[in-house]
C-alpha positions as CSV (number, residue, x, y, z in Angstrom):
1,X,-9.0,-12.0,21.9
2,X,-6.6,-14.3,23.3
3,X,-3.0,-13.6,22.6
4,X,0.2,-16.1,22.6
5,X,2.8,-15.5,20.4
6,X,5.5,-18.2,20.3
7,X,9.0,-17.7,20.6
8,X,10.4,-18.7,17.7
9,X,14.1,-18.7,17.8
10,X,15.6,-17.7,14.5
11,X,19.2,-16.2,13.3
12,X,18.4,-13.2,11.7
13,X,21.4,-11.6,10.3
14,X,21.6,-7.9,10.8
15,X,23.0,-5.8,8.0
16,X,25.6,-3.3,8.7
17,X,27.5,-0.3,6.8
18,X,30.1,-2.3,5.9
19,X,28.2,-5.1,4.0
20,X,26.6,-2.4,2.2
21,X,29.5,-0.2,1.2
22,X,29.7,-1.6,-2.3
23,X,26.3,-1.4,-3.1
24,X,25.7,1.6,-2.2
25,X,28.6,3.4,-4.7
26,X,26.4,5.7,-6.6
27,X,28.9,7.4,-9.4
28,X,29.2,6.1,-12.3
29,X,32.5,4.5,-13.2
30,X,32.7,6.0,-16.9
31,X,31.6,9.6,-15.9
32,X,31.4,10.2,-12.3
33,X,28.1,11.0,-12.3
34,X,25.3,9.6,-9.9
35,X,23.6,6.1,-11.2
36,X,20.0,5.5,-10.2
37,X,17.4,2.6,-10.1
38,X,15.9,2.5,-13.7
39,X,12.9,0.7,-13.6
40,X,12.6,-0.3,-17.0
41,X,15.5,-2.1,-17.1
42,X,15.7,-3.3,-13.3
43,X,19.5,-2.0,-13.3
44,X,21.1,1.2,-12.3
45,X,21.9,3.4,-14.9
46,X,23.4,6.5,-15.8
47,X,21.2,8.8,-17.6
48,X,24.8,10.8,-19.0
49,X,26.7,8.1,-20.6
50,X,24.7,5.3,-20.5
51,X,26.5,3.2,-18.4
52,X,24.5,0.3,-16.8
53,X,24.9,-1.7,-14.2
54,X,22.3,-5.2,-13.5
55,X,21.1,-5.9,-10.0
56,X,21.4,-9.8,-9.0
57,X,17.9,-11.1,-9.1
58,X,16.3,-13.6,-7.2
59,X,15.5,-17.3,-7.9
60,X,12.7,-17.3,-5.4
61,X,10.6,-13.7,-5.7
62,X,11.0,-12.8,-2.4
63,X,11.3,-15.9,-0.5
64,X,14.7,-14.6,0.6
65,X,12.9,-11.7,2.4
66,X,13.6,-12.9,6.0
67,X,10.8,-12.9,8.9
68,X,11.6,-11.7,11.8
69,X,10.6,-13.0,14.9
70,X,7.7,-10.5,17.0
71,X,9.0,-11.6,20.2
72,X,12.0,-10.3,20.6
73,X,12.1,-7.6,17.7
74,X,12.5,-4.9,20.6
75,X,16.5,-5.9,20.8
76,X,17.3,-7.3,17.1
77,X,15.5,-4.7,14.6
78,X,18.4,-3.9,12.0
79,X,18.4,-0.3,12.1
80,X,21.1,0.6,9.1
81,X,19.5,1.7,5.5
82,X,23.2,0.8,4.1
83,X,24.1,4.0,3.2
84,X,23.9,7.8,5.4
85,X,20.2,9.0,5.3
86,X,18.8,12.0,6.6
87,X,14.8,12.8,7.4
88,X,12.6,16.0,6.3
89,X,9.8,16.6,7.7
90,X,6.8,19.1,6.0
91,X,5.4,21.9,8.4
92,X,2.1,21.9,6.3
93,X,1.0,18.3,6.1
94,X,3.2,16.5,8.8
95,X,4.4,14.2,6.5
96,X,8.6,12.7,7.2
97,X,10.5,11.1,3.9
98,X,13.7,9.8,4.2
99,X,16.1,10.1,1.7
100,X,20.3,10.0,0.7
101,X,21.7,12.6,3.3
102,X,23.5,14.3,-0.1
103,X,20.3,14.4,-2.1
104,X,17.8,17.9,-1.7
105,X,13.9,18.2,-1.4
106,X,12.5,21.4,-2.2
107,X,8.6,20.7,-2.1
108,X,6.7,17.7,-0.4
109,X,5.9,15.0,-2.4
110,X,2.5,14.8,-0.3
111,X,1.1,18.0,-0.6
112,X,3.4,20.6,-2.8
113,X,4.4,22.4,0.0
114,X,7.3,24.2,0.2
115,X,7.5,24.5,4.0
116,X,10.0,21.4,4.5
117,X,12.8,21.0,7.1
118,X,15.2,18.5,8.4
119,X,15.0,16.8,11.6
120,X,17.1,15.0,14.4
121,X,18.4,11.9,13.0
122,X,16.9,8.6,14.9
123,X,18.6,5.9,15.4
124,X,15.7,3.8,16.2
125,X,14.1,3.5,13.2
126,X,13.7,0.7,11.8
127,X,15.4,0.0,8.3
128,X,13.3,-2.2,5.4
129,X,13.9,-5.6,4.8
130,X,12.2,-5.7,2.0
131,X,11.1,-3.7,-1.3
132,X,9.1,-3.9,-4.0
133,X,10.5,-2.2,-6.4
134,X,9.6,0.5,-8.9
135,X,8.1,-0.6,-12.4
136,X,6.4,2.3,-14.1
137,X,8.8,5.1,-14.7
138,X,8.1,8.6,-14.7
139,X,7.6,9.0,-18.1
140,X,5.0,5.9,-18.2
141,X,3.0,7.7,-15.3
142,X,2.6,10.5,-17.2
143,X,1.0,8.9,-20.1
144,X,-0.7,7.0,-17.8
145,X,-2.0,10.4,-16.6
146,X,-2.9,11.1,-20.0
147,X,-4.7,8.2,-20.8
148,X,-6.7,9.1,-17.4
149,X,-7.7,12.3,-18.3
150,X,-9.1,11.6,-21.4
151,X,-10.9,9.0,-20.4
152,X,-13.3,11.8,-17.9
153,X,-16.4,11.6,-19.2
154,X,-17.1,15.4,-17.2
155,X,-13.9,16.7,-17.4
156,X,-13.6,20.0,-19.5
157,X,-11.8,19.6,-23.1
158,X,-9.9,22.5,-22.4
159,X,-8.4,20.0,-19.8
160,X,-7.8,17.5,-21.2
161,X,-6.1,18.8,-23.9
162,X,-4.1,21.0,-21.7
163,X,-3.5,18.8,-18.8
164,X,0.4,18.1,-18.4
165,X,1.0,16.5,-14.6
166,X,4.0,18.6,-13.0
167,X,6.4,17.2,-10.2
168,X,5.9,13.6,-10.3
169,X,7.6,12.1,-7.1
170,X,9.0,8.8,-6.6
171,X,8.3,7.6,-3.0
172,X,8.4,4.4,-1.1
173,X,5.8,3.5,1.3
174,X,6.6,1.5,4.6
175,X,4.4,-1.0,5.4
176,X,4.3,-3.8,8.2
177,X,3.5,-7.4,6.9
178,X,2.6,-10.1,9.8
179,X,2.5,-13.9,9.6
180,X,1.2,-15.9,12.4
181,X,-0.5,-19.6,13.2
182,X,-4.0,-18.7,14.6
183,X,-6.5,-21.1,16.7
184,X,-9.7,-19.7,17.3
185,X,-12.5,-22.0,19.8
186,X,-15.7,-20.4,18.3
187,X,-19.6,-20.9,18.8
188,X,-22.0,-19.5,15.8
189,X,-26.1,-19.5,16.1
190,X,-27.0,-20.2,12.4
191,X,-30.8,-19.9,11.5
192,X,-33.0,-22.2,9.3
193,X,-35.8,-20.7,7.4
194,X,-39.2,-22.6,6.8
195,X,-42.9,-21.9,6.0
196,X,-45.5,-22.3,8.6
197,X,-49.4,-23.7,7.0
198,X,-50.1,-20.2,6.4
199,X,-47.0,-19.5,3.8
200,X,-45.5,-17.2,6.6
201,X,-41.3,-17.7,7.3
202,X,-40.5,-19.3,10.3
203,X,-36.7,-19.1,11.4
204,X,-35.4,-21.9,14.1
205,X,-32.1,-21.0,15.4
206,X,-29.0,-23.9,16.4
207,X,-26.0,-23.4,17.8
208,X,-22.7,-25.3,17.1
209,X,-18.8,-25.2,18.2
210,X,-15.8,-25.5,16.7
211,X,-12.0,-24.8,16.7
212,X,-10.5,-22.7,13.3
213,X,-7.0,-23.1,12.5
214,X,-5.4,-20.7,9.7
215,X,-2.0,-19.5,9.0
216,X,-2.1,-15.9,8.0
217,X,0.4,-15.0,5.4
218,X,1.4,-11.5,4.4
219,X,-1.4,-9.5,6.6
220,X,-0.3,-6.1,5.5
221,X,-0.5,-2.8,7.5
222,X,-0.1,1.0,5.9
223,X,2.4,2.4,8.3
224,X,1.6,5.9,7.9
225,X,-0.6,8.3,10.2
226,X,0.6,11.4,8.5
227,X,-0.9,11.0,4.8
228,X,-4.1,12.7,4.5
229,X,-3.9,11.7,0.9
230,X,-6.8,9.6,0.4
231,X,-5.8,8.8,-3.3
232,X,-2.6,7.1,-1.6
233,X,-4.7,4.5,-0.3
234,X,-6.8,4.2,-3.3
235,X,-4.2,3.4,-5.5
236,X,-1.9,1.4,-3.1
237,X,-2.8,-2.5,-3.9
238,X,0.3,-4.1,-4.6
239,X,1.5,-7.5,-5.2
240,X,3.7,-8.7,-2.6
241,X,5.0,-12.3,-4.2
242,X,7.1,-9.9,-6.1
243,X,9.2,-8.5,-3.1
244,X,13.1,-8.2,-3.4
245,X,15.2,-8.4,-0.1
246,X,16.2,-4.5,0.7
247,X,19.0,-3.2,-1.3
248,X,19.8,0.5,-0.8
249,X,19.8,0.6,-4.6
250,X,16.7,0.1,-5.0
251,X,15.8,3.4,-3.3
252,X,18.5,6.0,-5.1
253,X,17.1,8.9,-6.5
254,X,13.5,8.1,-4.7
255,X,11.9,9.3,-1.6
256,X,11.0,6.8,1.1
257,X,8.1,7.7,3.6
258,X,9.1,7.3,7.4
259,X,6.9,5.4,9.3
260,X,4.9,7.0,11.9
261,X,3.1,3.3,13.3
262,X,5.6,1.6,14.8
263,X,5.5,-2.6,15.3
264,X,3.3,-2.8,18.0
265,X,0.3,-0.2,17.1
266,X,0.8,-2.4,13.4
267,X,0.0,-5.5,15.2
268,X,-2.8,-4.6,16.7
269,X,-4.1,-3.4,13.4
270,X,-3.2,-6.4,11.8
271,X,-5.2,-8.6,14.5
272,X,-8.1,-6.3,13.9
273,X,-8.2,-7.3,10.1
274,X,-7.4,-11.1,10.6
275,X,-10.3,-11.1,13.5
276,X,-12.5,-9.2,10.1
277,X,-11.3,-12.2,8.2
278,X,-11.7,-14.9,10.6
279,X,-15.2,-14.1,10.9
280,X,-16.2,-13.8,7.5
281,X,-14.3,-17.1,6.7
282,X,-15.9,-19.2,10.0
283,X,-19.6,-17.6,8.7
284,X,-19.4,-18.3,5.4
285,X,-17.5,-22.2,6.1
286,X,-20.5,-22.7,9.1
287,X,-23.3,-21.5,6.7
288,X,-22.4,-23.5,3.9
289,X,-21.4,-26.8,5.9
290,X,-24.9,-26.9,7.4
291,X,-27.1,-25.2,4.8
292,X,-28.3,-22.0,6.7
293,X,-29.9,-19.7,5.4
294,X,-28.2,-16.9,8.0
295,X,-25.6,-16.6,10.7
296,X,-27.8,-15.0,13.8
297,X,-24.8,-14.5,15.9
298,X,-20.9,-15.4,16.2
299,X,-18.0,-15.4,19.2
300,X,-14.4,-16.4,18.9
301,X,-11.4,-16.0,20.5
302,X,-7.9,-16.6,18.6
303,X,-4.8,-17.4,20.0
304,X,-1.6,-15.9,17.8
305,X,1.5,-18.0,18.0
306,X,4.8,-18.2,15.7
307,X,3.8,-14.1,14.8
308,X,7.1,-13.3,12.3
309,X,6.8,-9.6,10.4
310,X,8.5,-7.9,8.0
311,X,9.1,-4.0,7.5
312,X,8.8,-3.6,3.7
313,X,8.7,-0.5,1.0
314,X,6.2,0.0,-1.9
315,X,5.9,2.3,-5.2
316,X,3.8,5.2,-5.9
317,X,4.2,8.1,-8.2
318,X,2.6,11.5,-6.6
319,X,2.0,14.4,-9.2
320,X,-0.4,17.1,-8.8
321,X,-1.7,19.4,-12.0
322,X,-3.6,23.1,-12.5
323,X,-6.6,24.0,-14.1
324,X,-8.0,27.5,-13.6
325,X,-5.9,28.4,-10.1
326,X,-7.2,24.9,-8.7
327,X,-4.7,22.3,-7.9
328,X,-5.5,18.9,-8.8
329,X,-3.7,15.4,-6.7
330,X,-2.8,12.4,-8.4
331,X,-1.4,9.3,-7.4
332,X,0.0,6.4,-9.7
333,X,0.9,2.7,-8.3
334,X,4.2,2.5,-9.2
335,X,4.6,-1.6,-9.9
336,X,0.8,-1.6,-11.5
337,X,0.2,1.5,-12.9
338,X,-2.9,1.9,-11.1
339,X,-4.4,5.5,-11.3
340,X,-6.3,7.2,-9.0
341,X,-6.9,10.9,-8.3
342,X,-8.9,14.2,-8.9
343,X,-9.9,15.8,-12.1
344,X,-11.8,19.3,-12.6
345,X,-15.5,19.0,-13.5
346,X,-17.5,21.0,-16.8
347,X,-21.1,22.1,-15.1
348,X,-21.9,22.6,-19.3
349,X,-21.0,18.2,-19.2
350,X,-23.4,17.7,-16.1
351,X,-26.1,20.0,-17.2
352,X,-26.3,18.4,-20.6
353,X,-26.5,14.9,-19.2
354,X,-28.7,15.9,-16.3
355,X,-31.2,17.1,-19.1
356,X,-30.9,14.5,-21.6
357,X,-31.4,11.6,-18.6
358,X,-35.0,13.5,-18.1
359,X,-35.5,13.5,-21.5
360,X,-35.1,9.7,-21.6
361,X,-37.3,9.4,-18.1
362,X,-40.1,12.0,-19.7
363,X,-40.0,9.9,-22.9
364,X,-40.3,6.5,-21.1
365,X,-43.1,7.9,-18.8
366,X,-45.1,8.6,-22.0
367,X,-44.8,5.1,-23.7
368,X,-45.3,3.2,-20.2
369,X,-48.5,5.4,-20.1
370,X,-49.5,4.7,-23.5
């Protein structure tokens, strides 16, 4: 594919320690002790005294996120989470959070693993510039969990009655969004179905070109290599329109995922989904414009200009639960809810509606028959 990515000059306004000093005051003015992100009542609250404290909110939902320019993000990244972070990294699953360099990890939020260390700071990674930020606390994704569980047709009742989720983590994802003004010459071979004097289907093929234009808003890239999770994934569908420029409160008391594919490996990730989307859109727009009944063969090229990203956070919950010595992952969205995991299996469930589907087949058989 044919690359060219304008240079589109912008002034992007890096954020620095200072700026963020206020914000970033944790204690609470009453007690002294540390204020966290509730996100019940968007505000950051004190869970001693009470105290609360309202974050501004935007008039725009998100629209004060800025894009940044592709071009030249090599020298102008803002590099400063507003407040001193440190990095752990876990020796089991590979997996680096970042989190408040006074707050402690003892397990990964990944895997359980115990096995977690800190590493060399880096000053070259990227901070967010935006987040979208927590909406289902804790105690919600537990009942969610509940709600789950019951709802296993399989699952044993011993479990379900039993099942209590342990360790639910807090952690922000980091994902890469891209915009970009794409142009793409293309030439499709549609085919045209008719019957011949014998009733037989007889395809004739014809070939047109055209140039596609479409601005690609928000094309969003996972930037982690190191999850192996694959409920993570699963259960990570969020809405974007709802992203809040980065505020380091947004993060206290949660764990934030460090990103392990940088700006560069995320765009070519992103062009490989937009060239998935492209296609589908020029099929399905060629197809229906001329009546085919099938697209026999399709080539474009696209040319990428005005490309703008942001680095962004999401939500999740990670938990994990027992059940006879096995452990069991689970993974709630934290701004939908959105459940996904594993839960333990009764052979006595599957047996019996193993049996009673033959029963229906053996039943059915007969009354076909007679």
């Amino acid at each position: 594919m044919a690359e060219n990515m304008g240079n589109n000059e912008e002034q992007i306004d890096v954020v620095t320690a200072a700026q963020t000093e206020d914000v970033t005051d944790k204690k609470c003015p009453n007690c002294g002790a540390t204020v966290v992100y509730d996100p019940e009542t968007l505000a950051m609250s004190c869970p001693f005294c009470g105290y609360s404290r309202q974050l501004p909110k935007p008039e725009d939902n998100g629209q004060d996120v800025e894009e940044l320019d592709f071009s030249s993000a090599k020298n102008r990244e803002s590099l400063d989470w507003g407040k001193a972070k440190k990095s752990l990294v876990c020796k089991n699953c590979g997996a680096e959070t970042i989190m408040d360099s006074a707050d402690t990890a003892q397990c990964c939020p990944y895997c359980g693993s115990t096995q977690v260390m800190p590493v060399d700071d880096d000053d070259s990674v990227v901070a967010p510039g935006g987040v979208v930020p927590f909406e289902i606390t804790k105690e919600k994704a537990a009942q969610l969990f509940k709600g789950w569980m019951k709802g296993k047709l399989f699952a044993p009742n011993e479990a379900k009655k039993s099942c209590e989720a342990k360790n639910f983590n807090g952690v922000y994802l980091p994902y890469w969004t891209y915009d970009s003004q794409t142009t793409s010459p293309y030439e499709i071979k549609l085919g045209f179905n008719s019957k011949d004097k014998d009733g037989n289907t007889v395809t004739t093929y014809r070939t047109y070109r055209g140039i596609y234009e479409r601005f690609i808003d928000d094309e969003t890239v996972y930037a982690s290599k190191k999850t192996t999770n694959r409920f993570i994934k699963q259960a990570s569908v969020f809405d974007f329109s709802k992203l809040r420029k980065y505020s380091p409160e947004f993060i206290a008391g949660f764990l934030a995922e460090r990103y392990t594919v940088g700006l560069d490996e995320g765009w070519d990730i992103a062009k490989d989904q937009i060239k998935a989307k492209l296609n589908s859109e020029i099929s399905s727009m060629e197809k229906k414009k001329h009546n085919a009944d099938s697209v026999s063969k399709l080539t474009f090229n696209t040319a990428y200009s005005k490309v703008t990203y942001k680095y962004v956070l999401a939500p999740i919950w990670i938990a994990n639960f027992k059940f006879k010595e096995k452990i069991y992952n689970i993974v709630v969205n934290g701004q939908t809810g959105q459940i996904k995991g594993e839960a333990p299996v009764s052979p006595a469930k599957v047996a019996i509606a193993i049996a009673i589907a033959i029963a229906v087949l053996i039943i059915l058989y007969l009354l076909f028959n007679n």
